[in-house]
N, C-alpha and C positions, 0 to 999 in steps of 0.2 A: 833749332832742334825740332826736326817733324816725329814725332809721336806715332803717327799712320798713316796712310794711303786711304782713308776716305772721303769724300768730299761737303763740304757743308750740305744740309737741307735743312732749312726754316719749317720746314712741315712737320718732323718728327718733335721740335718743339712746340710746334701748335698744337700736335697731336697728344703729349701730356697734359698741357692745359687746357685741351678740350677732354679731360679724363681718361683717354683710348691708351692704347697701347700703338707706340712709337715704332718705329720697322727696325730699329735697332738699338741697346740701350744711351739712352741722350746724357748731355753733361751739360749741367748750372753751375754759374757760380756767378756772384755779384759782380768783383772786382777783383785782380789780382794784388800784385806790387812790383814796384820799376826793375826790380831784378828779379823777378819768374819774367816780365814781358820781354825781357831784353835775351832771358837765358831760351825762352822758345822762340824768340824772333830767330835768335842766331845773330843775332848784333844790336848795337847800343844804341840807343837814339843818338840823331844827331843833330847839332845845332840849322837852323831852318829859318827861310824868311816869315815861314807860315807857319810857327812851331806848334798850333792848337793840331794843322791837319797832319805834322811829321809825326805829333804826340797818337792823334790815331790811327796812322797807318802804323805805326808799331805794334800798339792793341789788335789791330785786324790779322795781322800777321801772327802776333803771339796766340790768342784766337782758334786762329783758322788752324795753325799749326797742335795745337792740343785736343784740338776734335770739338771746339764746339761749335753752334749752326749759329749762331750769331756773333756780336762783339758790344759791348757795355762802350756806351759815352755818354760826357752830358753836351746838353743841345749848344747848349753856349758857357760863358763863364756868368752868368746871371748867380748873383745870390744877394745877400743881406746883410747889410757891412757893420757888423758888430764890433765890440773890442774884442780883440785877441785873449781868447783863453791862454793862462801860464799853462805848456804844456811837459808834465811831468810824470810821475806812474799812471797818473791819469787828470779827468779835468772837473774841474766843478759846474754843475748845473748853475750855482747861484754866482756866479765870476761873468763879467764884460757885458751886462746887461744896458738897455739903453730910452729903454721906455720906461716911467715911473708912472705918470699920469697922464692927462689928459692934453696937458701943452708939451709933453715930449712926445707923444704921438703923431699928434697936428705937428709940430715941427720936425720931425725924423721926414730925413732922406729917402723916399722910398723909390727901390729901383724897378723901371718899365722893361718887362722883355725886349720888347720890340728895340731897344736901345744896345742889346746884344746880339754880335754876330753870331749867325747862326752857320755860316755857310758851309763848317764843315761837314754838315749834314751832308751836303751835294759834292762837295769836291773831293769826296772818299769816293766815289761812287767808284772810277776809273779801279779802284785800288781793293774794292771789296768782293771777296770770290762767287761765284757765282753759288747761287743757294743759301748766300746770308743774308742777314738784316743785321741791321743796328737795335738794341737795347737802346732807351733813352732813359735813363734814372733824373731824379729831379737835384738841388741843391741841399739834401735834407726836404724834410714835408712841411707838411704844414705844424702836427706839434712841435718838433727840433726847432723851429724856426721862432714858434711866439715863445717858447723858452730861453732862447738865445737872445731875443730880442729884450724881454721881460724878468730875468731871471725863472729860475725854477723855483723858488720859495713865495717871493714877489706876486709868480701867477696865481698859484693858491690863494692867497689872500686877497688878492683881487678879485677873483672869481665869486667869492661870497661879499667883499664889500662895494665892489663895481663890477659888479657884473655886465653893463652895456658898454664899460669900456675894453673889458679884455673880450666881448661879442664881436668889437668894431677891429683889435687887433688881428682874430683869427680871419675874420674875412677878408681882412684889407691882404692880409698873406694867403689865402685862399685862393682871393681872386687874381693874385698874381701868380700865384703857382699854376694858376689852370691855366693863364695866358701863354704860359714858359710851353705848358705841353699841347696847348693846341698848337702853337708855333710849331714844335716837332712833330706834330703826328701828319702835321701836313706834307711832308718830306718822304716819298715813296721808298726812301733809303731806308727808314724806320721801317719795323713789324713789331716794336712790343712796347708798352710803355711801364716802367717799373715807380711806384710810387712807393720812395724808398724814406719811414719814418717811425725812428724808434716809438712805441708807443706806451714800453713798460720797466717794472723791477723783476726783481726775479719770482717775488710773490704777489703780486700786483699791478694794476695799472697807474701809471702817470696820475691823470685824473681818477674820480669813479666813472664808471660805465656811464653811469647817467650823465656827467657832463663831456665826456669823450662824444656820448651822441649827441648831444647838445653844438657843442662847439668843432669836434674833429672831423666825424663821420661823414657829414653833409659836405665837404669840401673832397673827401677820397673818391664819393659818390660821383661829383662830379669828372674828377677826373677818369676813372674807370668809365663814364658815359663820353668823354671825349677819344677814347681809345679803342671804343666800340661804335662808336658813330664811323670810324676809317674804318675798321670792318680789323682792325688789331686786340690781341690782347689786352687785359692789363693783370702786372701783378703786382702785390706785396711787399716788400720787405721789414719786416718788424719786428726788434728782440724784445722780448721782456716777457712775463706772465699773461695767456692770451687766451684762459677757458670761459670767462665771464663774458666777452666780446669775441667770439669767431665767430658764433651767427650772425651779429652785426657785419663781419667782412664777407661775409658767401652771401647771406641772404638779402642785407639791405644795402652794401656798396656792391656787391659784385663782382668783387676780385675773381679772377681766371686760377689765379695759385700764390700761394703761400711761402715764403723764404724767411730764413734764420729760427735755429733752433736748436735748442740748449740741453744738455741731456739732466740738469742738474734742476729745468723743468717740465721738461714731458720727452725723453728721448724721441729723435724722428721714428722710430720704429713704434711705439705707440702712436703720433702721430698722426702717424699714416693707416692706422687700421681706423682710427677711430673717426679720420676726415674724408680720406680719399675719394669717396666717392661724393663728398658734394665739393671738392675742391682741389686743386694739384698740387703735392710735397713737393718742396724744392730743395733741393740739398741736405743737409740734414746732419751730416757727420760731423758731430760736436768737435769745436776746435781744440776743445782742450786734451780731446781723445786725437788731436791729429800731430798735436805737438806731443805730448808725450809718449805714445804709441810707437813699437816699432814699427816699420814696413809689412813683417808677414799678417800682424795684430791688425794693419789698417786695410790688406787684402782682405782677409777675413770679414773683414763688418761689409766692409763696400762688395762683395760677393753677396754675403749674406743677406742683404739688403736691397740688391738686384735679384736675387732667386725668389727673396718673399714679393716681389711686386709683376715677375716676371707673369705678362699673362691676364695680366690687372691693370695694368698700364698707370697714369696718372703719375710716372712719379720721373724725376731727374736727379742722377747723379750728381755731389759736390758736398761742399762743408757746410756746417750748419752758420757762416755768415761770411768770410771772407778770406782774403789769403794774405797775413799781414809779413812784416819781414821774419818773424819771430817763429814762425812754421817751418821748419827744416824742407828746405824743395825737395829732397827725395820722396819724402812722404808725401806732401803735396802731388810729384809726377807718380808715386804707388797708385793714390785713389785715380788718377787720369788712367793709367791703365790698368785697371781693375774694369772701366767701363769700355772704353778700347779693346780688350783682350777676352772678353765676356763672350 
């Protein structure tokens, strides 16, 4: 299902996150789900002897087919092998944790990028249109990671009674995370790297400020400087409560632009008056306004929303964090053409 007659350009995305204004309105979004990819492919995946590169030539197709200049992958299957969260209305931060102390550290498993194929980076190439790039998101970040690893209640109390051991966790995952994305950025099929890690509540951060830059900061740092050393973006992604630390991500990591946002904490329409110009809005359109929203309600904001920025640039169409199965596609294909039809 093609959406329009335009053709990818990676530049009008660069050109939001370089603050400017885009040559026509642009479309973000993180990720979608297996049936919007399959419903704008125009057909179903199919089983493959290479099922990682069959998995992304779907995405680039569904993608290319909805108007946006790029397509989201991860580099490889690289992550962190935790216990399986029970998953039900939702999951618990304190469940499948696996480091306690100091000898389950030392003996935890830790996985080496390099030990991860990466190839599908290259063997899209043939398959990806001309004018896109590849997205490269990471496995979760670097917080998602030492909380899954450590529990979420666990870290806290570690952080005031051991503190050089939960120092030793965030880096030993730090510095794997940055190996995963130097590995990608090396890959000319890449233009953007997404460092994608929740970092909050809805009134709150995870940690305090002070130990978020303490133990978080210094590892995003890195990687936004790995993404800018290729001469690429890097952006964001992070739900939670984010007015105590956004200096911290413009000024001292250096994010390019901003993703996920919740209207029940700062609607993207404040958002964006209040950042835009030291940093690029990226989607915005609260999900919860996208699932329960009719269609003309969700033309309406996303119009609304492209007119206040129209001219000012800095900002990309999409929802404020993802497209789960539970968003009616109609409305989900409204907001696509609301920017399409603009």
């Amino acid at each position: 299902m093609k959406l329009h007659n335009r053709k990818p350009d990676i530049e009008n995305l660069y050109k939001v996150l370089r603050r400017e204004k885009p040559a026509r309105p642009t479309l973000f979004e993180l990720f979608m789900n297996q049936g919007v990819y399959e419903a704008l492919a125009g057909r179903v995946e199919e089983k493959a002897a290479d099922q990682d590169l069959e998995h992304l030539k779907l995405r680039v197709e569904a993608f290319g087919n909805a108007g946006y200049d790029y397509t989201t992958t991860h580099a490889s299957n690289f992550a962190f092998k935790t216990v399986a969260h029970q998953r039900k209305n939702t999951i618990s931060l304190n469940e499948g944790f696996v480091i306690t102390d100091e000898q389950s550290f030392e003996s935890f498993t830790w996985p080496e990028p390099e030990a991860f194929d990466c190839s599908r980076l290259e063997k899209i190439r043939p398959f990806l249109p001309e004018g896109m790039k590849l997205m490269v998101m990471g496995p979760g970040g670097v917080l998602e990671n030492v909380i899954d690893l450590t529990g979420y209640d666990n870290l806290c109390i570690m952080i005031y009674e051991e503190p050089d051991l939960a120092q030793a966790i965030f880096d030993r995952v730090g510095s794997l995370l940055l190996r995963y994305y130097e590995i990608a950025a090396s890959f000319d099929t890449v233009g953007l790297l997404m460092s994608n890690d929740d970092w909050g509540f809805k009134t709150q951060t995870f940690l305090s400020p002070a130990h978020m830059r303490r133990f978080v900061f210094p590892w995003h740092k890195k990687i936004v400087e790995i993404a800018h050393s290729h001469k690429m973006p890097a952006a964001l992604h992070s739900c939670g409560y984010f007015n105590e630390v956004m200096d911290d991500a413009i000024d001292y990591i250096g994010f390019d632009g901003k993703h996920s946002y919740e209207d029940v904490i700062l609607p993207v329409e404040e958002s964006y008056e209040r950042w835009h110009e030291r940093i690029a809005i990226l989607g915005g359109i609260d999900v919860n306004f996208m699932i329960n929203s009719s269609p003309q309600e969700i033309t309406r904001r996303c119009r609304a929303m492209l007119e206040r920025t129209e001219g000012r640039g800095s900002y990309a169409l999409g929802t404020g964090n993802s497209i789960p199965e539970y968003i009616p596609q109609e409305n989900y294909f409204t907001l696509l053409k609301a920017a399409l039809e603009y």
